[in-house]
C-alpha positions as CSV (number, residue, x, y, z in Angstrom):
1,X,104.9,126.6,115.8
2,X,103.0,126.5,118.8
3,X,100.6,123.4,116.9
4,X,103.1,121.7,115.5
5,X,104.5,121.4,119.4
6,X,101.2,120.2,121.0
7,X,101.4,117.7,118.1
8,X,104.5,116.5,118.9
9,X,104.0,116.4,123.0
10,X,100.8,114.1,122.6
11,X,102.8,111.8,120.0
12,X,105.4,111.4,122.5
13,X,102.9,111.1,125.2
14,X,101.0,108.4,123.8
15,X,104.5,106.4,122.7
16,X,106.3,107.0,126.0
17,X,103.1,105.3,127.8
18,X,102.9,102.6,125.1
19,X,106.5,101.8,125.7
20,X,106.5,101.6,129.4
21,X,102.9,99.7,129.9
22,X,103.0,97.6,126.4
23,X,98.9,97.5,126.7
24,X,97.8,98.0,123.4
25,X,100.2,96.5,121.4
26,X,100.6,93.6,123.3
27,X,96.7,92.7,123.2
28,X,97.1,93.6,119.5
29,X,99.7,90.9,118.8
30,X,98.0,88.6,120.8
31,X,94.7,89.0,119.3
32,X,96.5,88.8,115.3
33,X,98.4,85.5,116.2
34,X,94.7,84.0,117.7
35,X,93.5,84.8,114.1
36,X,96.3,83.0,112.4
37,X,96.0,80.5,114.6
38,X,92.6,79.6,114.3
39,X,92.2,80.2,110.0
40,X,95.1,78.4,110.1
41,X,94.3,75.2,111.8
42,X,90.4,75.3,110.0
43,X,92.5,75.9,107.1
44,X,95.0,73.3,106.0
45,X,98.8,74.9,104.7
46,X,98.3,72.1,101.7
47,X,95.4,73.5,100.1
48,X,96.9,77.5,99.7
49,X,98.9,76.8,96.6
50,X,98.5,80.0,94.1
51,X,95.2,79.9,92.7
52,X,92.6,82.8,92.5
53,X,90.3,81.3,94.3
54,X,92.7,80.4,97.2
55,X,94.7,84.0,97.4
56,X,91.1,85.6,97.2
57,X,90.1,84.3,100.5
58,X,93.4,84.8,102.1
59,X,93.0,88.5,101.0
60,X,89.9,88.1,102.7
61,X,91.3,86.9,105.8
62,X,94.4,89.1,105.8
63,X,91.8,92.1,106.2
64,X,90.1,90.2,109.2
65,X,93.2,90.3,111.1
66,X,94.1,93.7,110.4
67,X,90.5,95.4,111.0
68,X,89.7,93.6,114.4
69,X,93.5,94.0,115.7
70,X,92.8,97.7,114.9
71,X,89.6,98.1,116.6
72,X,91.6,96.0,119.8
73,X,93.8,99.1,119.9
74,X,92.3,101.7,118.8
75,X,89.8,101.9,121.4
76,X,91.8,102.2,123.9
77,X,93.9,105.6,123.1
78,X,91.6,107.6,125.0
79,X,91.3,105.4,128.0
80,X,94.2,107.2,130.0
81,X,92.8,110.2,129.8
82,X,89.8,109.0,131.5
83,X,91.7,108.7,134.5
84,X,92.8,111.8,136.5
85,X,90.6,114.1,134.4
86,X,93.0,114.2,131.9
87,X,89.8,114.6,129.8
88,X,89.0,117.5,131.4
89,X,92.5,118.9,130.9
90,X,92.7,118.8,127.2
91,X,89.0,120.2,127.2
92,X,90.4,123.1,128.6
93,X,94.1,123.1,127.1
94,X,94.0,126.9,125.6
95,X,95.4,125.0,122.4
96,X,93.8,124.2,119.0
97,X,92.1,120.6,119.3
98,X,92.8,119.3,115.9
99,X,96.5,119.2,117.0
100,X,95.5,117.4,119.8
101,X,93.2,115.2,117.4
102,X,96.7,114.8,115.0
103,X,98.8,113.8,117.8
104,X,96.6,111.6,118.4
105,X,96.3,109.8,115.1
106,X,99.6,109.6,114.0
107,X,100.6,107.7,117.3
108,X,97.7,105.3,116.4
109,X,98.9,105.1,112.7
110,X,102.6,104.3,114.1
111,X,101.0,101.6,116.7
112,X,98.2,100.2,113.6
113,X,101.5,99.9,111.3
114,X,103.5,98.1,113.4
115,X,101.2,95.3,114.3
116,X,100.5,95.2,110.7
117,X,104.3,94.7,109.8
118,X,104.3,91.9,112.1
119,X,101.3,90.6,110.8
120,X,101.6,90.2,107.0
121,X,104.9,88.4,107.4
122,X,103.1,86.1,109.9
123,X,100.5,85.0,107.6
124,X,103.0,84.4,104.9
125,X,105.4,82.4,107.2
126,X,102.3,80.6,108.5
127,X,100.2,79.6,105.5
128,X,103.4,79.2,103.1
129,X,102.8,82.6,100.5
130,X,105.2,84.8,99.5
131,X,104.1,88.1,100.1
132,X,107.6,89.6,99.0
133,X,106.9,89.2,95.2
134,X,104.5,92.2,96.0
135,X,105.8,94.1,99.0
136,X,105.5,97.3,96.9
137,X,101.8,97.1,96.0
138,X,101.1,95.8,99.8
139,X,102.8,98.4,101.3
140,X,100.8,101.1,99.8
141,X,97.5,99.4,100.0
142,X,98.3,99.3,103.9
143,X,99.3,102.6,104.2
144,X,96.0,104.0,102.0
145,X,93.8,101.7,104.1
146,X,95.4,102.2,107.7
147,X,95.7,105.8,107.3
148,X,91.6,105.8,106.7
149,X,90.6,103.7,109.5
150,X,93.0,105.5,112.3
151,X,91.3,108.9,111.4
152,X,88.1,107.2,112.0
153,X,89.1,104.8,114.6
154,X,91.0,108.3,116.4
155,X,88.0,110.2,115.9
156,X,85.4,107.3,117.6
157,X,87.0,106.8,120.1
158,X,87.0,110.0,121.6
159,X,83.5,110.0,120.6
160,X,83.1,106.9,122.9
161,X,85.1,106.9,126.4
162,X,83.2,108.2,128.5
163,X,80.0,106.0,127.2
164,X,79.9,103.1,129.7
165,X,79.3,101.0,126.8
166,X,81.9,102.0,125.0
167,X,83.7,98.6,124.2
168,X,80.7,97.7,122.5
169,X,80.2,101.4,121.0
170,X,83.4,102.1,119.7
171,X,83.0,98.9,116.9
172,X,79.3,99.5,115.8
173,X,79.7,103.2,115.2
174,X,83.4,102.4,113.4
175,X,83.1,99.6,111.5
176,X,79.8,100.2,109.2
177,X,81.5,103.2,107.8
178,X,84.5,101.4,107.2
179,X,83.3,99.3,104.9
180,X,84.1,101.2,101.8
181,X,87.6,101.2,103.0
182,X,87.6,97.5,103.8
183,X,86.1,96.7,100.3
184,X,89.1,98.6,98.5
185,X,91.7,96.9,100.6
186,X,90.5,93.8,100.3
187,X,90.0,94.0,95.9
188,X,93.6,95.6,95.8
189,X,95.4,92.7,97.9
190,X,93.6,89.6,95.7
191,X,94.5,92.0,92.8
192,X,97.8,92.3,93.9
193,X,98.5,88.3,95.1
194,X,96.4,86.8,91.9
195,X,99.5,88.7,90.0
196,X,97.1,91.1,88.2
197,X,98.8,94.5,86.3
198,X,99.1,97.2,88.5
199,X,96.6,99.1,85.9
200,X,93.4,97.4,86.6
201,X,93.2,97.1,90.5
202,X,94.4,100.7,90.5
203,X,91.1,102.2,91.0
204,X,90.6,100.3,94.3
205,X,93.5,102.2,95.4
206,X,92.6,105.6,94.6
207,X,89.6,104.7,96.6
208,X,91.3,103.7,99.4
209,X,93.4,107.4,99.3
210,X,90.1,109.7,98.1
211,X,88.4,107.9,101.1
212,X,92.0,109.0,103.8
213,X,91.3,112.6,102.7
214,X,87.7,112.6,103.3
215,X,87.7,111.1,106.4
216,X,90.8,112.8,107.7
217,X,89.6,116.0,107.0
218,X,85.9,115.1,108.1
219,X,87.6,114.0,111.5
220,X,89.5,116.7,112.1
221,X,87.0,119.4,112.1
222,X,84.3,117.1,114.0
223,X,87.0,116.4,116.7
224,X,86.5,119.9,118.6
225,X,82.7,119.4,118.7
226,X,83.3,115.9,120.0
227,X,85.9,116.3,122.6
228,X,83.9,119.6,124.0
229,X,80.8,117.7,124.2
């Protein structure tokens, strides 16, 4: 009982701060509508009618937008508790750290989700696709891929804020093993906007989900070792 309640104190922590200060999320929309902005003016709305070829690179670029608004956010979760020694306090918190590490990531799934939300129906609006023929499919190939990169991105960036470097840290030690997650993601969503059966892109994600186990259970038992280092 006693985990489940230090799991629910940091969630609400972390959301009641978000709320009131806006910080992350607000650089996260920012940063998404720059990337629509930008593939869409190099990119004119004419030439995305649906072809292969065409809905491959948007697939493409959809992941762009989602991985680098991630890594905007996510590697700032731990920056509050730099200040105050706040980092010092959960160090010694007589509590179990993988519910600190849980509370944690599911804040920065619910933040990663919701600028994702906004996202998709942004790049459908803006280049002229509709994403709504597949909203099933998409959804779970964004849950299976953001569930992946917040265990990663939650576990990282503990790793990295107290490195003075750790803007330029936090992406080279997360992305690289990412990759495998990004690959999946970005097969399943040209699979799933080329109008492909269900049955042959499946395998991407079942990757995508084999890889949120690993990782999430990988994370949670390094996260003592990293947060007591």
């Amino acid at each position: 009982m006693r985990f489940l309640s230090v799991i629910r104190w940091i969630l609400w922590k972390d959301l009641l701060c978000e709320i009131r200060s806006r910080e992350s999320l607000s650089s996260m929309f920012f940063f998404a509508l720059i990337v629509i902005l930008i593939f869409g003016f190099s990119l004119p709305v004419d030439r995305w009618a649906q072809k292969d070829t065409e809905m491959a690179l948007m697939s493409g670029i959809i992941w762009i937008a989602i991985g680098f608004t991630g890594v905007t956010g996510l590697g700032r979760i731990f920056l509050s508790e730099t200040r105050n020694d706040c980092m010092e306090a959960l160090q010694l918190a007589p509590v179990h750290k993988g519910a600190i590490y849980l509370g944690k990531f599911i804040g920065n799934f619910l933040l990663m989700l919701s600028a994702a939300l906004v996202l998709l129906p942004a790049f459908g609006l803006f280049f002229n696709i509709n994403l709504f023929n597949k909203i099933t499919e998409l959804s779970v190939i964004l849950l299976g891929a953001t569930l992946g990169f917040c265990a990663l991105g939650t576990l990282f960036s503990a790793m990295t804020v107290q490195v003075r470097a750790r803007d330029a840290m936090f992406p080279i030690l997360l992305l690289p093993l990412t990759v495998p997650l990004f690959i999946g993601a970005v097969e399943a969503t040209r699979s799933a906007l080329t109008g492909m059966p269900f049955a042959l892109y499946r395998h991407w994600i079942e990757l995508l989900f084999i890889f949120d186990i690993i990782m999430s259970i990988s994370s949670l038992w390094l996260f003592e070792w990293v947060i007591e280092a």
